[in-house]
N, C-alpha and C positions, 0 to 999 in steps of 0.2 A: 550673187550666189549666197543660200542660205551656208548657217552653219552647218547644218546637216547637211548638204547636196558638197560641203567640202569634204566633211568626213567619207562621203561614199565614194567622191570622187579620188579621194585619197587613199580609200581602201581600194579603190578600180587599179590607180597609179601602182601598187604593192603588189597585187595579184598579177597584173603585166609583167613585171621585173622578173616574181617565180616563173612564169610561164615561156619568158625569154630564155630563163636560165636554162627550163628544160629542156630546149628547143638544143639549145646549144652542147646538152650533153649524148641528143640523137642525130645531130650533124657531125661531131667527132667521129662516130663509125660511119657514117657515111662518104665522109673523107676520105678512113683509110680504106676502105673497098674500094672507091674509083682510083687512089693507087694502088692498090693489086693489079686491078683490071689492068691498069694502064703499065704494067713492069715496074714503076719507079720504087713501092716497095721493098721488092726480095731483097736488091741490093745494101739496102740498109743496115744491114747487121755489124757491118763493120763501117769505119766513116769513108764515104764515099764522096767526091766532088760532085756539085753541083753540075759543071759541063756534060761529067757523063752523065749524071742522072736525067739532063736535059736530051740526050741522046738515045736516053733509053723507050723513049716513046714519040709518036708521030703528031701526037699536039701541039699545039701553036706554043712557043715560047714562052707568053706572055702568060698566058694560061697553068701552063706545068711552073713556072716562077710564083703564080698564085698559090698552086697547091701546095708548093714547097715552104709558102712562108705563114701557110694557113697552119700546116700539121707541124709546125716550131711554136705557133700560138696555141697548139691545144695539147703540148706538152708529147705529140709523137714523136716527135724526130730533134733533136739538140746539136745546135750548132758547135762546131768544134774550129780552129785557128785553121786559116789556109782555107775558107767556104768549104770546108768540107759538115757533109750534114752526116749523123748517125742517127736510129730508133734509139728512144729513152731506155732505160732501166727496165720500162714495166714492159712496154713492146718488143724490145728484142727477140726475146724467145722465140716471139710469131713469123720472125726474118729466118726461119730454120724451115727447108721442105715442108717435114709432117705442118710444122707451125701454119703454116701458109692455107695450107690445107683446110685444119680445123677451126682457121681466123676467118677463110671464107666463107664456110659454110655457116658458123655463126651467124656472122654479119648477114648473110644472106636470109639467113631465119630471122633474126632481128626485122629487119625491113620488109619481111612478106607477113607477120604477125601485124607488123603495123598498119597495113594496105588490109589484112583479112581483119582488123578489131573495127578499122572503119568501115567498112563495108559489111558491121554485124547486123546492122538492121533493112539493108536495104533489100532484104531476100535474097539475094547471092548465095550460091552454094561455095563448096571453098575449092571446088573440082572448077569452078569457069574458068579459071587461069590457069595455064601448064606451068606457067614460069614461078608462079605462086606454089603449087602443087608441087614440083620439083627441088624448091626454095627449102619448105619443110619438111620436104620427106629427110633431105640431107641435113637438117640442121638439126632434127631430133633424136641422130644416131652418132657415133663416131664414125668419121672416116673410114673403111676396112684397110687403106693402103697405106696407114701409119701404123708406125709400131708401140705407141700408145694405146691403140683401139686392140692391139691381137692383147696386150698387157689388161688392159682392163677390163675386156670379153671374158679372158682367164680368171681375173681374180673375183669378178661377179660370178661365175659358175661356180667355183672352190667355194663361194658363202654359203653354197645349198647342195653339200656333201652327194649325195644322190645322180647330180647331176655329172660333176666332176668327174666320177665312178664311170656311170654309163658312157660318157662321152670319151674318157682315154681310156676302153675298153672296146672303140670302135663302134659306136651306138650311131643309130639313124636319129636325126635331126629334125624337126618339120616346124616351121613358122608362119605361122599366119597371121598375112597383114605384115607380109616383108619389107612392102615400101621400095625403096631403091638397094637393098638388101645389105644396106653398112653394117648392124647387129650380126646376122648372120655370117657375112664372108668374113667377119675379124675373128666369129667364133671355130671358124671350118678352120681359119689359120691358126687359130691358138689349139685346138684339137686336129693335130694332123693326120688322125687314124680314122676320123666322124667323115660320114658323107652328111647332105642336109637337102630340102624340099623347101621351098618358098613358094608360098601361093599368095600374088597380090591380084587384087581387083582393078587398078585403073594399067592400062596396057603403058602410058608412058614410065611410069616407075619398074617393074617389071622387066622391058626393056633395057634400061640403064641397070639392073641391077645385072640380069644375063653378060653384060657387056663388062661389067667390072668384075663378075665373075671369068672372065677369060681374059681380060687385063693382068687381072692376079694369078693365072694362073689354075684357075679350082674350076674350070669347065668339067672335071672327070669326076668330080667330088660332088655338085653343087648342080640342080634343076629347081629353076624356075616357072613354076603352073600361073597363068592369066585365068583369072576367077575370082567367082564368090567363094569365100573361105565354107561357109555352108556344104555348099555342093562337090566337095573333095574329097576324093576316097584314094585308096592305095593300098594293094592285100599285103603289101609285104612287113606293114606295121613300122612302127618308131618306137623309139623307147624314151624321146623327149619330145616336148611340144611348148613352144611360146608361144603365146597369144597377146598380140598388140592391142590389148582390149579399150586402150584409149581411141582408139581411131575406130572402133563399130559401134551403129546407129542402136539403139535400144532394138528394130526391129530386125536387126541383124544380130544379134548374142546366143540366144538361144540355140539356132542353125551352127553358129560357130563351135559354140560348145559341144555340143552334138558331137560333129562330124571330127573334134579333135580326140571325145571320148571311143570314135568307132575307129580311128587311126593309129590310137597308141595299142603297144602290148600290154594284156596282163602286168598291172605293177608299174609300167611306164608312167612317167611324172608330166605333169602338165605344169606351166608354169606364168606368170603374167604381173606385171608392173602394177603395185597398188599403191599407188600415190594419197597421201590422208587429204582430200581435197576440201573438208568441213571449216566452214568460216566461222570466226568467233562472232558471237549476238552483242556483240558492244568495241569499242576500240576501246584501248589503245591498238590500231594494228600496225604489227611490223610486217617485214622484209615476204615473208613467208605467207602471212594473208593476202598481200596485193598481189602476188605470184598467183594465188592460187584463185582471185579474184577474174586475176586474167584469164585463166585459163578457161573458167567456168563459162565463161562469155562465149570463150572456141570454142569448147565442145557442143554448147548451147545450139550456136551456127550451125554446126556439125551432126547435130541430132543425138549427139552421144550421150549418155547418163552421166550423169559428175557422181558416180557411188565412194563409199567409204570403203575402207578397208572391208568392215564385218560385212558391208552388203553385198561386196567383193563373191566374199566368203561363201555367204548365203546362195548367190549365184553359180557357185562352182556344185555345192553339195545338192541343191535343186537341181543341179545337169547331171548327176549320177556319179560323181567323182569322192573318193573318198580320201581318209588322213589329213582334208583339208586343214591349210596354217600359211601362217604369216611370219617371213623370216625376215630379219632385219639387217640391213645390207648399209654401208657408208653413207649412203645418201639417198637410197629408196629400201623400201619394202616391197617384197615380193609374196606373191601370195605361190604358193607350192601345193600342191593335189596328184592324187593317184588313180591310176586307171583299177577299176576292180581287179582283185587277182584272178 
């Protein structure tokens, strides 16, 4: 072996090592998902024996003794005197109901992102899979049946004055591109005077959102329409509208816009998640470029535009809506507009 063919082989050996490392940081959540799946997590929150924990599911012994002594090496679960096992420090929280909940769905997102960024070039749409499709519809919302999700539906409305107003003053609701309708039913629960309208296009989401609408309760508040968001009409008017504008095709925006501007009242707000999706033309990149790296890839898939904020913008006052702006919110930007008065 030359000297050169050691150095490359040496640089091979180095780039291995990171690529193991990474492997090992998306095997960690996939651990703890198949114990959710399998009961062995809930009980965690407090230290719990290993016997019962062994009891708590119908896997082979030998099997659940792996995964118990897999998730003590990746720092989930810390052993305590008496084989008793507990969740770390960082994990506990997620040992709590709501916890559980919002850890699924995560996790759940996590691993159908990863199965949809492989399958970005093979022509695949990201509709071929229900279990994929279901995966994200739930992982890019909160929960509606925690009470974190009615908490932070409320304090997102409260950032965009207007809204808060119309909504605890008993204002009609309409979202298009509901999805399995988490945003929504947390928002009907944090305004308990708003009725709301959800119009999704693919029938399995739609359905699970009907369902968890009468799970919770909000069957008499809350209708779910199976549709193009385009083709939706309703004389009786809304005085709010969000628009899931990351998940419509470029050839689908304009219809959307449309038919949100002929559904609100006079003055009614329109409103839509503007993510600044613009990649910097040189690195150093951090946290926040490879985020948005990734995304671009989905949407790509997905036919959707990656716009900026302004082009956002451009797009709402080109559909006829005026006051058009951009408010700024904890951790997104929201683009905000009005129906003609």
């Amino acid at each position: 072996m030359t000297a050169d063919e050691g150095d490359r082989f040496g640089a091979l050996q180095a780039l291995l090592g990171d690529v193991y490392a990474a492997s090992l940081a998306v095997e960690r959540p996939s651990m703890v998902l198949a114990a959710l799946d399998a009961g062995l997590f809930e009980a965690c929150g407090e230290p719990v024996a290993r016997s019962a924990l062994m009891l708590a599911t119908t896997a082979a012994p030998d099997v659940v003794t792996a995964v118990l002594d897999a998730l003590v090496v990746l720092d989930v679960l810390e052993p305590r005197e008496g084989d008793l096992l507990v969740a770390t420090e960082t994990w506990r929280p997620f040992c709590t109901p709501d916890g559980r909940v919002l850890l699924r769905d995560a996790l759940g997102l996590g691993e159908a992102r990863a199965r949809l960024l492989r399958h970005a070039l093979s022509g695949r749409g990201w509709t071929s899979d229900e279990q994929d499709l279901v995966a994200v519809a739930r992982g890019v919302t909160w929960n509606p049946g925690t009470d974190l999700a009615v908490h932070l539906r409320r304090r997102a409305a409260q950032n965009v004055p207007e809204i808060a107003a119309a909504l605890d003053g008993g204002g009609r609701y309409l979202e298009l591109g509901c999805g399995v309708g988490g945003a929504l039913l947390a928002l009907v629960r944090a305004f308990p005077s708003t009725t709301a309208v959800g119009v999704e296009l693919a029938p399995e989401l739609a359905a699970l959102a009907t369902r968890t609408a009468t799970e919770l309760g909000l069957a008499d508040r809350v209708r779910i329409v199976v549709g193009d968001a385009g083709d939706f009409h309703d004389a009786d008017g809304f005085d709010v509208c969000f628009w899931s504008q990351f998940f419509f095709p470029a050839d689908s925006r304009a219809g959307a816009l449309a038919a949100a501007l002929a559904a609100l009242r006079p003055g009614g707000v329109l409103v839509a998640p503007a993510p600044d999706v613009r990649l910097p033309h040189a690195g150093p990149y951090d946290d926040e470029a490879r985020d948005n790296a990734t995304e671009r890839v989905l949407w790509a898939t997905w036919r959707v535009p990656a716009l900026t904020p302004d082009e956002l913008v451009a797009e709402a006052v080109a559909a006829g809506f005026t006051s058009v702006r951009l408010a700024s919110g904890a951790h997104v930007t929201t683009l905000v507009a009005r129906a003609p008065a």
